[in-house]
C-alpha positions as CSV (number, residue, x, y, z in Angstrom):
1,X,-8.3,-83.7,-52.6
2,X,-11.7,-81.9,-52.1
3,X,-9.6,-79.5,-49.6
4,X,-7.0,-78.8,-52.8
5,X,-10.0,-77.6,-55.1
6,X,-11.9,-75.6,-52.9
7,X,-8.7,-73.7,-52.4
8,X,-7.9,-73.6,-55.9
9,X,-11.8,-72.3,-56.6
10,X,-11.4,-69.5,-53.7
11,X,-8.0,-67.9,-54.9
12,X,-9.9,-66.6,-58.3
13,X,-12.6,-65.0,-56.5
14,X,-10.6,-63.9,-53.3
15,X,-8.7,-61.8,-56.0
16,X,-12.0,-60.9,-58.1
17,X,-13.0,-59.5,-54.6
18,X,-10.6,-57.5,-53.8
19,X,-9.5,-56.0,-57.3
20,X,-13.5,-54.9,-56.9
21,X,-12.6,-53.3,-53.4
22,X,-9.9,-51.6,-54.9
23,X,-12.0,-49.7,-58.1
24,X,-14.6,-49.1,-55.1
25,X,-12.1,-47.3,-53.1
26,X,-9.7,-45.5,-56.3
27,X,-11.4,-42.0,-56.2
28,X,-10.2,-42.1,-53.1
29,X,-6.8,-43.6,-53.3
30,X,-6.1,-41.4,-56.2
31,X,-6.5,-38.0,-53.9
32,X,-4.5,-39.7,-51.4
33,X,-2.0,-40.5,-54.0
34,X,0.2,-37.0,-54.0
35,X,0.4,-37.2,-49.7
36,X,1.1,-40.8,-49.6
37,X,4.5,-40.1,-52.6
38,X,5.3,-36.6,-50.2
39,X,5.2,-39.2,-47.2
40,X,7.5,-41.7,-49.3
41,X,9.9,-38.9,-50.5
42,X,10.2,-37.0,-47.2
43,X,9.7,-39.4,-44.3
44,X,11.0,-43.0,-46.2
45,X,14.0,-42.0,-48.5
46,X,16.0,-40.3,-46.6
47,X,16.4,-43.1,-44.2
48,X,19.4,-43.5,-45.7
49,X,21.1,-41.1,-43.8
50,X,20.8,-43.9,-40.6
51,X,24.1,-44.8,-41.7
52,X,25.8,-40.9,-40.9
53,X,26.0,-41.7,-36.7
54,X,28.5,-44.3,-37.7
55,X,30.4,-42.5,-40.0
56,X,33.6,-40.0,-40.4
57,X,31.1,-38.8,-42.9
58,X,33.6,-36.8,-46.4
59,X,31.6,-34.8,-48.7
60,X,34.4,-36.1,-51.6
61,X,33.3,-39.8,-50.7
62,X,29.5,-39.6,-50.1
63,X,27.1,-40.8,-48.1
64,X,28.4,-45.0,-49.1
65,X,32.0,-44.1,-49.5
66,X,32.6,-42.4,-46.4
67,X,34.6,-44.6,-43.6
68,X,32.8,-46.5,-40.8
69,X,33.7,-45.4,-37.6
70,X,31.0,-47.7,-35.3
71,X,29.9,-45.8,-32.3
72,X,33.3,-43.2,-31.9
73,X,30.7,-40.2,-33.1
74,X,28.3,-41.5,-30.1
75,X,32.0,-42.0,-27.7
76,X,32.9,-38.6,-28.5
77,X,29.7,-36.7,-27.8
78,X,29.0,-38.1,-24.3
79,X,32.7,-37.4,-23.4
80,X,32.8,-33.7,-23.7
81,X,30.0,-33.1,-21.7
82,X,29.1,-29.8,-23.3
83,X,25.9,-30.8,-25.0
84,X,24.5,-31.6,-21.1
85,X,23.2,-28.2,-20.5
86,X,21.4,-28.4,-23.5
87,X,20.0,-31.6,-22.7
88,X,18.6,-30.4,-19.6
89,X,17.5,-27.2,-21.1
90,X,15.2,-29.0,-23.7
91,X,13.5,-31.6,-21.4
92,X,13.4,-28.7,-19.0
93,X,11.8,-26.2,-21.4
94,X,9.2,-29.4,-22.9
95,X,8.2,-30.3,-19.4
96,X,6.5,-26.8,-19.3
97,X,5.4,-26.3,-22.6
98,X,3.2,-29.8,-22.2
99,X,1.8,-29.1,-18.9
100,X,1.4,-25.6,-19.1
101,X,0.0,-25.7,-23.0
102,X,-2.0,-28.6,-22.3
103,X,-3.9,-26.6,-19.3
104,X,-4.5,-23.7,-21.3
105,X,-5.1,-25.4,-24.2
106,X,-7.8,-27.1,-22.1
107,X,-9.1,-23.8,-20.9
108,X,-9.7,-22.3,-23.8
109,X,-11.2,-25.0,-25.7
110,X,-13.9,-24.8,-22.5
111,X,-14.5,-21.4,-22.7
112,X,-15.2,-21.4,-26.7
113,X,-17.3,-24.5,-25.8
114,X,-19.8,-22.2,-23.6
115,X,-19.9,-19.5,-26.3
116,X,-22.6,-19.1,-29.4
117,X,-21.7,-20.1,-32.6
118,X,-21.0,-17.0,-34.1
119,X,-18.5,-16.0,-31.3
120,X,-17.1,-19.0,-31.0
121,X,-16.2,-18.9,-34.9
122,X,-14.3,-15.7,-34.2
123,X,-12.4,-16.2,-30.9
124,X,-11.3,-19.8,-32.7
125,X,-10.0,-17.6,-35.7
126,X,-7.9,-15.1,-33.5
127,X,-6.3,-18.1,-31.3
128,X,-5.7,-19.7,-34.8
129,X,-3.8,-16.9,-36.3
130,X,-0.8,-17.1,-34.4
131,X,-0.2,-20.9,-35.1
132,X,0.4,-20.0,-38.9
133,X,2.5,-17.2,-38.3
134,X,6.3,-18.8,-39.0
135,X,8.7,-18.0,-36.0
136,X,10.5,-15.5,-38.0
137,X,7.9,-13.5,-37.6
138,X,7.0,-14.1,-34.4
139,X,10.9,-12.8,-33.6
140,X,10.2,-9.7,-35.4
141,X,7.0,-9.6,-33.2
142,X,9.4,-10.4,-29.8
143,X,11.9,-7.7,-30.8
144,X,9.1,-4.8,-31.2
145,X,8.3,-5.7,-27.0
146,X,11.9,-5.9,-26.0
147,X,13.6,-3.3,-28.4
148,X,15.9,-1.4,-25.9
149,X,15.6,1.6,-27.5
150,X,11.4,1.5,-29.3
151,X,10.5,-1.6,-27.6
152,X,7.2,-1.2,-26.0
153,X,7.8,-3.0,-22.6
154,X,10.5,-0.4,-21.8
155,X,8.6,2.5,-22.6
156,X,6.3,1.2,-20.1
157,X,8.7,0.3,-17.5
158,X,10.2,4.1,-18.4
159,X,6.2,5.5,-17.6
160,X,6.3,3.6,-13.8
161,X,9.9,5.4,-13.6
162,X,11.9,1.6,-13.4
163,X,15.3,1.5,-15.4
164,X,14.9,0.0,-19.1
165,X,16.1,-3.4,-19.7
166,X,18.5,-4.9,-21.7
167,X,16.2,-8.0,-22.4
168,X,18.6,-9.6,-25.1
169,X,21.9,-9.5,-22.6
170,X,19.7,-10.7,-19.6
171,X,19.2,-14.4,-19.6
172,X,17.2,-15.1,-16.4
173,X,14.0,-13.2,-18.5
174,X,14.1,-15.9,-21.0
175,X,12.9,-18.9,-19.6
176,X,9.5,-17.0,-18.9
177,X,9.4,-15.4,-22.4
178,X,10.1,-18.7,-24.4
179,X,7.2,-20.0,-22.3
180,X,4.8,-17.5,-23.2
181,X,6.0,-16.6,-26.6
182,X,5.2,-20.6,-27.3
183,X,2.0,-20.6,-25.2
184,X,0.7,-17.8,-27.5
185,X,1.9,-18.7,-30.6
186,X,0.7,-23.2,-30.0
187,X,-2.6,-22.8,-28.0
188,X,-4.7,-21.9,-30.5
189,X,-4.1,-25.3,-32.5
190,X,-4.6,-27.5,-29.7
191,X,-7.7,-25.6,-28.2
192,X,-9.0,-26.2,-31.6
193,X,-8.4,-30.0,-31.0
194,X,-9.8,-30.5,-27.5
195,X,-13.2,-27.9,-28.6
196,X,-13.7,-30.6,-31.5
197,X,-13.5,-33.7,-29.0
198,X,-16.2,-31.4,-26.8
199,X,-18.4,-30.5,-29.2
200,X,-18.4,-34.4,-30.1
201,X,-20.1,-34.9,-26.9
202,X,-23.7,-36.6,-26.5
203,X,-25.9,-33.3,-25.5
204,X,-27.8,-35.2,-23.1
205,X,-25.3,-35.4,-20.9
206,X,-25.6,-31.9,-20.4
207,X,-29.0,-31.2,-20.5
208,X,-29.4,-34.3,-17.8
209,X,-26.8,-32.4,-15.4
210,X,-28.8,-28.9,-15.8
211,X,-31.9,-31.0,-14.9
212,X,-30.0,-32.6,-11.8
213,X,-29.1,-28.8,-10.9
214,X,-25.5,-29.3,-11.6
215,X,-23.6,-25.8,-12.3
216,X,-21.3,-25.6,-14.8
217,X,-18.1,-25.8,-13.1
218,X,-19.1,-29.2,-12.0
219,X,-20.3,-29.9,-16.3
220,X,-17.1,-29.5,-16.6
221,X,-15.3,-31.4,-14.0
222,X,-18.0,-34.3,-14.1
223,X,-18.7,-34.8,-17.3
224,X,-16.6,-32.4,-19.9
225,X,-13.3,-33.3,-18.4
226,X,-14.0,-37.0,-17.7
227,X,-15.0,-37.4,-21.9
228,X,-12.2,-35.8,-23.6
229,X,-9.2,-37.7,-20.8
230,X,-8.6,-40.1,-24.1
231,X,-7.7,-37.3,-26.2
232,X,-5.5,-35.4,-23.5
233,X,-3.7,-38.8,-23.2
234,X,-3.4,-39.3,-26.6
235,X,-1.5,-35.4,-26.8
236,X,0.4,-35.8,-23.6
237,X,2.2,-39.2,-25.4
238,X,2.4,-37.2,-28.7
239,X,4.3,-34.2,-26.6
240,X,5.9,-36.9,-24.4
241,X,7.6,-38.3,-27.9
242,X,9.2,-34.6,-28.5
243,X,10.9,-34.4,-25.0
244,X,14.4,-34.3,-26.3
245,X,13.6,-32.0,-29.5
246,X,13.6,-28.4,-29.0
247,X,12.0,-25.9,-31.7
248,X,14.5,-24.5,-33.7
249,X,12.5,-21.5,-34.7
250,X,11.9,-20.9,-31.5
251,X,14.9,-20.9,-29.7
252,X,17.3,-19.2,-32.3
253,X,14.6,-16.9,-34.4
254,X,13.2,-15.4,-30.8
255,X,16.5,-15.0,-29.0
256,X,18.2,-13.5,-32.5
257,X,20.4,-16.3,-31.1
258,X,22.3,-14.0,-28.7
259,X,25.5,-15.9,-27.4
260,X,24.8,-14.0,-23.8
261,X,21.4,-16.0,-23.4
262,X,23.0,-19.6,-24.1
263,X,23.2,-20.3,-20.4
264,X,19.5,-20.8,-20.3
265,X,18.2,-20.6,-23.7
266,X,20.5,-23.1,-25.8
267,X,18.8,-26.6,-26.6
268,X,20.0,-29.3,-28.2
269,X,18.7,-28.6,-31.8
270,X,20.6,-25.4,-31.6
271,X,23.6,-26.7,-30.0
272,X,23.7,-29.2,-32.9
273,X,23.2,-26.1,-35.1
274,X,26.3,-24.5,-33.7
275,X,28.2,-27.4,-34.1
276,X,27.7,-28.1,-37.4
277,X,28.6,-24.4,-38.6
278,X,31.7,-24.4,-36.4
279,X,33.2,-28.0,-36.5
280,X,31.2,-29.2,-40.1
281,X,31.2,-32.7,-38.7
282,X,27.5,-33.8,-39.9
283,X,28.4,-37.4,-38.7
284,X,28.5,-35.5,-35.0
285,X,24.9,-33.7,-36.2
286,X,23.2,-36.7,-37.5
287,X,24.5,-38.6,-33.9
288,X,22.4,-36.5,-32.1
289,X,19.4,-35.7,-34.5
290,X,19.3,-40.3,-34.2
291,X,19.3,-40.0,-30.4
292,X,16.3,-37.9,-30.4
293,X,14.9,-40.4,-32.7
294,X,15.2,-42.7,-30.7
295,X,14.6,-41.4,-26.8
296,X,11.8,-40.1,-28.3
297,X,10.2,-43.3,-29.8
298,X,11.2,-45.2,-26.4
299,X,9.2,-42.9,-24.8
300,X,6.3,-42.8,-27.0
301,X,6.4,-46.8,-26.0
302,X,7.0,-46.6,-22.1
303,X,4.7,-44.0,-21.7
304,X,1.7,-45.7,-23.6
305,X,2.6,-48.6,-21.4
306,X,2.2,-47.1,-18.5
307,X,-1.5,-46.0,-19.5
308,X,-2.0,-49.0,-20.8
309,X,-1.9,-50.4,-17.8
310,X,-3.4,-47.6,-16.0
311,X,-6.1,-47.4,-18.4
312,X,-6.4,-49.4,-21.2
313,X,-9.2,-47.4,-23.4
314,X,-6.8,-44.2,-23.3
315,X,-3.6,-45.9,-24.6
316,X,-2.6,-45.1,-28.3
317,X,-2.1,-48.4,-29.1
């Protein structure tokens, strides 16, 4: 009986508690308020759209009415083996934009580490600018190089006396100009993100090393490198969860989306792309765009396993 009222007593002040935490914390609920409806109407409400895979998906019957067709979307994707290429192209093209990105990423976050203030300020600006610039005009940017006729690269390969190129019918130049054209435009962001973890760093760890003699090569492969590994394991699983989702912008603003540079510049958001303006099946569309979903977060999981196990202190969660 005693047990009964104490419970009784508790639930009144548990709730007296709590509705005081929230008035504490509504300033600051109420700026959060507009991002956390965006999140709701962007991110949550469509979810709705789960139910396209398994659908012969009408336009005149809608979203509800159209007829369930189980996994025949999922059948008929694997079975005409077209989208394969794409496939490979994507994980292909990720593979080097996270191991690549992240190790100049890295590199220039150390080098506007070392700088002064003032500098650093204005090297972080000009690796920043890219990053906001949208992929339209970064094409516009790409075209201005490889223009047959103005382009600047072949005026300079005219100047050494080697035959102008005909960048947008050659596709065995585009693997190493996706690369770049990404590395510039991304690296900015993510040196940004690794120069905040450094400049988190105790100073003493530092100023202990200069003491000891140590140069800076080994600051940085001692004790620089060593500090931030949690947030380069954190990115790698973020980049890791993207594998099977290539940029959009990228691939089809950059290549104009030339049909003659498919062979090694078609990914699977574009292929999807394609086949959506050619066949109009969006059940076909949203089958793929809920594979990606889903490889990706299976890989967000296996991969935090494995550095969970490796190292525990690293893993996301």
């Amino acid at each position: 009986m005693r047990k009964t009222k104490t419970v009784k007593s508790s639930l009144p002040q548990r709730l007296s508690t709590e509705f005081g935490a929230f008035r504490k914390n509504a300033p600051m609920t109420l700026l959060a308020l507009p991002t956390i409806i965006m999140i709701f109407i962007f991110n949550y409400l469509p979810l709705y759209g789960l139910v396209l895979p398994f659908q012969k998906y009408s336009a005149a019957q809608g979203v509800f009415g159209s007829p369930f067709v189980g996994l025949e979307n999922f059948k008929f994707l694997f079975k005409t083996g077209t989208i394969w290429p794409a496939v490979l192209h994507t994980i292909g093209y990720n593979l080097m934009f996270m191991l690549l990105g992240t190790a100049m990423a890295i590199f220039a976050a150390l080098l506007l580490f070392e700088l002064s203030n003032k500098a650093q300020k204005v090297f972080q600006t000009s690796l920043l600018i890219p990053y906001f610039l949208s992929w339209v005009a970064v094409s516009y940017i790409v075209n201005t190089l490889l223009d047959y006729d103005h382009g600047v690269m072949n005026q300079i390969l005219e100047m050494l006396g080697i035959e102008a190129k005909l960048w947008y019918n050659e596709p065995k130049y585009w693997p190493a100009i996706l690369v770049l054209t990404n590395l510039w435009k991304t690296m900015g962001y993510n040196a940004v993100v690794y120069l905040a973890a450094l400049t988190g760093l105790d100073s003493e760890y530092f100023e202990a090393a200069k003491i000891d003699g140590a140069s800076k090569v080994k600051q940085i492969w001692y004790i620089s490198l060593p500090l931030i590994r949690p947030i380069i394991i954190v990115m790698m699983i973020l980049s890791v969860g993207n594998m099977l989702r290539g940029d959009f912008g990228l691939f089809y603003n950059v290549t104009m989306n030339s049909p003659l540079l498919y062979s090694t510049t078609d990914v699977v958001d574009t292929y999807v792309y394609r086949s959506l303006m050619n066949v109009s099946d969006i059940g076909m569309a949203s089958t793929t765009g809920f594979i990606q979903s889903v490889v990706g977060f299976f890989l967000v999981l296996g991969t935090n396993l494995v550095v969970k196990k490796i190292e525990p202190d690293s893993a996301l969660f």
